[in-house]
N, C-alpha and C positions, 0 to 999 in steps of 0.2 A: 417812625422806625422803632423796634423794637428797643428797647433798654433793659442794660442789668440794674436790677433794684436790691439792696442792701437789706440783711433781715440780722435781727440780733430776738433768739427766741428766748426766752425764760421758763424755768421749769424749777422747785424748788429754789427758787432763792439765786438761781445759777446760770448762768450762759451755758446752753444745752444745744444739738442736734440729739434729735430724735425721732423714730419710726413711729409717722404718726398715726398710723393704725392699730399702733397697741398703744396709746396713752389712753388709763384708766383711770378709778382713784386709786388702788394702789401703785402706780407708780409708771414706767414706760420703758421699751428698752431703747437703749442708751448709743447715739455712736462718738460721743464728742460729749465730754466737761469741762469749758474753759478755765484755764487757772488766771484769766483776767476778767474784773467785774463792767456790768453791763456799757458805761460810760466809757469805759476804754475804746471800744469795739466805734461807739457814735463818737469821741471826738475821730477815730481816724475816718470815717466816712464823710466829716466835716472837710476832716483836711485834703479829703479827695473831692472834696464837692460834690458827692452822691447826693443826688432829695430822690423822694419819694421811696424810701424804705421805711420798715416797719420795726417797732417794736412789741413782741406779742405775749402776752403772759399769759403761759399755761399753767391754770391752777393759782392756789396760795402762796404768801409769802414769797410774791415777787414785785411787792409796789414800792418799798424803797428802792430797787434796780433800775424796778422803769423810770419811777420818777427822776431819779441820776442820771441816765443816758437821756431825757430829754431835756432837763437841764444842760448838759455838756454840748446840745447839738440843738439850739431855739429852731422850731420852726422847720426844722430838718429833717425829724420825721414822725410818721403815724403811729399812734396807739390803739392799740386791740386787747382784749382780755378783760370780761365781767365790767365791762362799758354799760352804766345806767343811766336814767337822766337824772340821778342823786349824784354822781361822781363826777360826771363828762365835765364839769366847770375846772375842778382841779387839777386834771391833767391836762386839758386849754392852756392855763394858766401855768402849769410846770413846761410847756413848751412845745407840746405835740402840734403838729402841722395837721393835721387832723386826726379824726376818732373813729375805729373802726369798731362794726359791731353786728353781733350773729347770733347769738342766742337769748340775748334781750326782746328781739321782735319775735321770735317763740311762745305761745302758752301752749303749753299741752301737746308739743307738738304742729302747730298751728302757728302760721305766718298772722302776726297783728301787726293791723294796720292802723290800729292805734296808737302801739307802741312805736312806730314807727312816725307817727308823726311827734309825738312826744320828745322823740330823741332828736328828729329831726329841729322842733322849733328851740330847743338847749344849744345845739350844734353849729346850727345854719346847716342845710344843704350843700354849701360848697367846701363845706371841710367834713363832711360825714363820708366816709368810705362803708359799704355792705360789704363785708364777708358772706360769700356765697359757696364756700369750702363743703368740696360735697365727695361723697360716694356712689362708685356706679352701681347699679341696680340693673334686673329683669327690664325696670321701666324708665331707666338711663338715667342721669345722673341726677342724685337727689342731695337739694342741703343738708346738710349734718351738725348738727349741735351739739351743744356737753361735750367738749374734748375730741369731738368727731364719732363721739359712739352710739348717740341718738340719731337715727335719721329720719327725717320729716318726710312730709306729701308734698314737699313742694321738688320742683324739679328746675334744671339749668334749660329754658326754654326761650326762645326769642320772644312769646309771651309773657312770659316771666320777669326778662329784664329788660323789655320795655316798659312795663308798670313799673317801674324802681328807678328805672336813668334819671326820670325827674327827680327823683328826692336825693339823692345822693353826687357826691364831686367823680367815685371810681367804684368800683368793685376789685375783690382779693378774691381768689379762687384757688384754694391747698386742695389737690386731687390727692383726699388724705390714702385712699387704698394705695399709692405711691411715693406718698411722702416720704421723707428717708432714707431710700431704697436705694436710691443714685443705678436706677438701673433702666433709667430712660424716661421719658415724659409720657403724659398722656398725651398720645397725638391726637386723636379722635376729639378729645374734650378743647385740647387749644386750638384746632380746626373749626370747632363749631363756635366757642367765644371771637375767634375772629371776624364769622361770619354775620355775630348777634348783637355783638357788642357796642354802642356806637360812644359810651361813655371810656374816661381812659380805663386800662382793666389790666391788672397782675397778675399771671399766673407761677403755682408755686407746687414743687410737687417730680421727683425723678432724677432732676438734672443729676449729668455727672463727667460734660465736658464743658468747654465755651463754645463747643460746637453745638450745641444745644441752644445758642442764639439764634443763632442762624439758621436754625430747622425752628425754634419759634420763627423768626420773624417770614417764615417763606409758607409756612401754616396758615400763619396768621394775616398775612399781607401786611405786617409790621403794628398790626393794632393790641397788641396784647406782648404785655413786657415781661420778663423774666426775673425773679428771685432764683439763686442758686443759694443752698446751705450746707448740707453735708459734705458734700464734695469740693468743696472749696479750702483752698490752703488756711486760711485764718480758723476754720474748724476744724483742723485737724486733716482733712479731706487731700487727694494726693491725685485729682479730675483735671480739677482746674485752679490758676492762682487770681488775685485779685488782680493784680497788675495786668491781665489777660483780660479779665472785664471790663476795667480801667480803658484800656486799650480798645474794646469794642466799643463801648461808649463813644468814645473819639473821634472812632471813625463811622460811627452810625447816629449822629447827632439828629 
């Protein structure tokens, strides 16, 4: 059955929504800057007993944050954000339930499948998560790297993520042309993850009610879980509340 999954994004140093089709390096527009630090956000998702949410750092100067919110929440949730096989030991060990990672198996544009086992044998496969966070194209939806602004040759293909199910515990997929937007999901895209998918798989990316579970999970035939952010009470958002996901959870176990 589908699930709401918890996100706590980082963006300079801060608990951030934002429109993720304009994060550049100079900077991103903005719908939400939390005036609580990243750890605040994971112990309450502790206290709700949410797992499998994310913590993702966009950009610099956001590793003391992360490192704090997984501390505050062991084991409770993933980390993503400039994931190497130099680093992955440290955030293991600060507490992440696993490592997500997407532009490290990149050179030049190009999916390595070196790097990928690399990262993989640091990780173990059953706690390495693929971000497969893409844009849609002429030639459908392709992964996207560097902050969502590079897009590669690889494409969201049931060939695609069958070659990857083995190496990895899930897939994250932020349909960044809608990310932030709160102006509805991609359906098309959570249509055909549900059809591809056979690993667990997040998508992230539109929402902007809790009725947005529920047109996931009838897309999806309940294989593919939901992240809400902007639109959500605890960012500012005025869609949907937690206590309404909390709720769905509940009764969609």
């Amino acid at each position: 059955m589908t699930q709401f999954r918890p996100c706590i994004d980082l963006h300079e140093g801060k608990v951030k929504q934002i429109v993720g089709g304009s994060l550049n390096n100079s900077g991103a527009e903005t719908n939400f800057v939390s005036q609580y630090s990243a750890d605040h956000y994971a112990k309450l998702y502790k206290q709700h007993c949410l797992k499998g949410g994310h913590v993702i750092s966009l950009g610099a100067n956001n590793k003391q944050q992360a490192l704090e919110a997984l501390s505050a929440y062991p084991n409770g949730l993933q980390y993503g954000g400039g994931v190497t096989t130099e680093n992955a030991r440290e955030f293991l060990d600060a507490g992440a339930s696993h490592l997500i990672v997407t532009s490290y198996l990149f050179e030049n544009g190009q999916f390595s499948w070196s790097r990928l086992n690399a990262i993989k044998s640091v990780v173990g496969a059953q706690r390495l998560v693929l971000d497969l966070s893409c844009r849609k194209t002429n030639n459908g939806w392709m992964i996207a790297t560097d902050r969502w602004q590079t897009i590669t040759n690889t494409a969201i293909t049931q060939q695609t993520l069958s070659q990857l199910e083995e190496h990895c515990a899930e897939f994250l997929i932020h349909a960044a042309d809608v990310e932030g937007l709160q102006a509805g999901i991609d359906q098309d895209l959570v249509q055909l993850l549900g059809e591809i998918c056979t690993v667990p798989c997040t998508y992230a990316g539109g929402a902007r009610t809790v009725d947005d579970l529920a047109l996931v999970q009838s897309l999806s035939n309940g294989r593919v879980d939901l992240t809400i952010g902007s639109a959500l009470d605890i960012f500012g958002g005025s869609g949907v509340t937690l206590n309404e996901c909390l709720s769905w959870n509940q009764q969609n176990p």
